[in-house]
Every structure is written in structure tokens, then in C-alpha cells.
C-alpha positions in Angstrom: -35.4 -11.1 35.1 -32.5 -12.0 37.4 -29.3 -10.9 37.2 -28.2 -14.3 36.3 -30.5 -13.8 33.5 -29.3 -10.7 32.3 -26.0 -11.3 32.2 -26.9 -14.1 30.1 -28.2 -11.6 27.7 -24.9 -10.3 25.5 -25.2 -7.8 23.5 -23.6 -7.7 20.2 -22.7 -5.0 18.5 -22.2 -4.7 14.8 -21.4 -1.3 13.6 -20.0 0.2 10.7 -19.0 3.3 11.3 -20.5 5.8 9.3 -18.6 6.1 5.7 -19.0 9.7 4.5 -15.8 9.8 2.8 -13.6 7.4 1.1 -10.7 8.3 3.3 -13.1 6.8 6.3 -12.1 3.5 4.9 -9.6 1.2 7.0 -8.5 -0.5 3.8 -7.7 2.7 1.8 -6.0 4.0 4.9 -3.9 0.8 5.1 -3.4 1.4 1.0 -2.4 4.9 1.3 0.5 3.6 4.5 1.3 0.7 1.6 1.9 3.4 -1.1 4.1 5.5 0.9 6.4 2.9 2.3 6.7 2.0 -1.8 7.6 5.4 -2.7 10.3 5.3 0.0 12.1 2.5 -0.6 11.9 2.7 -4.1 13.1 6.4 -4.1 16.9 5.1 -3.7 19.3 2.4 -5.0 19.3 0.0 -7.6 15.3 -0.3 -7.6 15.5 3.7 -8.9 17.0 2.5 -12.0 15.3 0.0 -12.8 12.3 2.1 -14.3 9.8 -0.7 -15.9 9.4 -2.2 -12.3 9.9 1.7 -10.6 7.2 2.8 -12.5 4.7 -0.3 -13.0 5.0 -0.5 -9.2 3.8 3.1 -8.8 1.3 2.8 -10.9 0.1 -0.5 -9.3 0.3 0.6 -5.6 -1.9 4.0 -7.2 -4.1 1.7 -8.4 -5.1 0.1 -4.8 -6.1 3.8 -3.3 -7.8 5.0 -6.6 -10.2 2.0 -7.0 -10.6 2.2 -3.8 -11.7 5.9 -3.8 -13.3 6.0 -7.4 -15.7 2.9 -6.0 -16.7 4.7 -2.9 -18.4 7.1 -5.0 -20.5 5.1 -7.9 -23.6 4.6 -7.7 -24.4 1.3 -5.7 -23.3 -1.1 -3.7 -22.3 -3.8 -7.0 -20.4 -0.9 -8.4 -18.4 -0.2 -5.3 -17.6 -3.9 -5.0 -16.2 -4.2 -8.6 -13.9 -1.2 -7.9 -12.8 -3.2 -5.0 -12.3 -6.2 -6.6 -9.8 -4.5 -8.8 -8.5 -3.0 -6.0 -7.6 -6.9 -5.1 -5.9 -7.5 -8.3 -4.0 -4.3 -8.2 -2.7 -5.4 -4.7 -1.8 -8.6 -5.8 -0.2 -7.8 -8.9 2.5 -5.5 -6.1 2.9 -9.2 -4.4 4.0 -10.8 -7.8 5.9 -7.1 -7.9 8.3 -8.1 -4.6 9.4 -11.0 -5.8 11.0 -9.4 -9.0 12.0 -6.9 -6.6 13.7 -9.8 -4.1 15.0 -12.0 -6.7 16.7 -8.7 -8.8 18.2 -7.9 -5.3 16.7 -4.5 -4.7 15.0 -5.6 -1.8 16.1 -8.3 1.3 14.2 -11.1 2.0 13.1 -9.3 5.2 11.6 -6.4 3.6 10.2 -8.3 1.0 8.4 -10.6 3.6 7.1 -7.3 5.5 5.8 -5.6 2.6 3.9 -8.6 1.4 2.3 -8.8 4.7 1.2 -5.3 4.2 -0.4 -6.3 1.4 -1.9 -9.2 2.5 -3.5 -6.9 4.8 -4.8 -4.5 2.3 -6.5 -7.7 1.0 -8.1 -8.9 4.2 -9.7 -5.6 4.6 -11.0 -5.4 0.9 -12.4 -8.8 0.9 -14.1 -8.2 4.2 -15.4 -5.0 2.9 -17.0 -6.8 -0.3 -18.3 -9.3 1.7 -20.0 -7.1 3.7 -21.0 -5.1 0.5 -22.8 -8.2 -0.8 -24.8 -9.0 2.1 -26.4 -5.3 3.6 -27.9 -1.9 1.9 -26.0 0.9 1.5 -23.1 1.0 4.0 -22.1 4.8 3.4 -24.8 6.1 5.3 -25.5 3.7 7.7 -25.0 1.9 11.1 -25.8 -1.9 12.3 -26.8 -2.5 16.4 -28.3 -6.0 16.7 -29.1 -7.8 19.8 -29.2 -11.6 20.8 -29.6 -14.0 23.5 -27.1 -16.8 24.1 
């Protein structure tokens, strides 16, 4: 083979990094950043007081890392992917959240926009992660290397 040839070859590389532990997981990572940013800004000012959205906000953002880390741990794949999939609702149910939060005043416009990035990218990771769930074994103990030609 030539070395024309060769570089011809690519190799791609899938791998999954191997998932021992539910705090291995990029979208529980980017969850547990989410629910700390929550608890500060909604430590202080008029957002303190208002307890229904305090709390149910709280409970919500909790809800993203839990499912997360309750899922990791069931028994198969379909069982982790449910718990994720709730984990989707829970996140989006803390969009629907800012904008009570923006249109009460508690929050600006700016920081409403940023946290529901955050969010959004909670939800980009989760979905990829069920996606993936639904289409390979058991991804806690394992790693992908494929090879093709172009």
C-alpha cells in the first residue's frame, strides 16, 4: 500500500469512555453545574420569597441529577433510558420554570436566556445519550474502536 493509499485510510474512532460511575456522565456533570448555578441565584432577592417557584425549582433541577444517577444503576439499558427521559422532562419543566421566573422579574432577560441555554445543553447530552442507549449493548462497561475506508 502506498502512502497515498494509506492516508486514504481514516480511522475513526468511536469511544465511549468507560462509565463506572454515574458521576462519569457528561450530562449529569452539566446537571449537577445547572443545579448549583440554581441554588445561587435563587438563594437571594425576591426569588427567595417566592417559595412555590423556590422550592418546585429545587426540586426540579434535583430531579435532572437523580434520574440521571438512579438510571445509571437499573438493570438494563431500556431502564436507564426511561430514567433519562424523565430526566428530559424534569429539565424542561426548569425552562417553563425561567420564564415565570423572567416574567415575575426575579431574573433579567440575560440570565434567563443563559440559564436556558444550560439547559438546553443538559438536553442535547441526554438525548444523545438515549440515542446511543437504544442503538449498542451495555455502555457502562464498554468501549467502541471502529475502522473504515473513505
Amino acid at each position: 500500500m502506498s502512502v497515498r493509499q494509506k492516508s486514504n485510510v481514516k480511522r475513526q474512532v468511536k469511544f465511549v469512555a468507560k462509565i463506572e460511575r454515574f458521576e462519569d456522565i457528561q450530562a449529569w456533570q452539566e446537571a449537577r453545574e445547572l443545579t448549583m448555578t440554581i441554588y445561587h441565584i435563587s438563594a437571594s432577592g425576591q426569588w427567595a420569597k417566592d417559595f412555590a417557584l423556590w422550592d418546585q425549582r429545587r426540586r426540579a433541577v434535583i430531579s435532572v441529577m437523580s434520574n440521571i444517577a438512579e438510571g445509571f444503576d437499573r438493570q438494563s439499558d431500556a431502564e436507564f433510558s426511561r430514567f433519562l427521559s424523565i430526566a428530559k422532562g424534569s429539565d424542561s419543566e426548569i425552562k417553563a420554570q425561567f420564564y415565570v421566573a423572567l416574567d415575575q422579574r426575579y431574573i433579567d432577560e440575560s440570565s434567563s436566556n443563559s440559564l436556558y441555554e444550560s439547559c438546553d445543553k443538559v438536553v442535547r447530552f441526554l438525548g444523545g445519550f438515549i440515542r446511543y442507549l437504544k442503538g449498542t449493548k451495555d455502555v457502562r462497561y464498554s468501549t467502541h474502536d471502529t475502522e473504515t475506508k473513505t
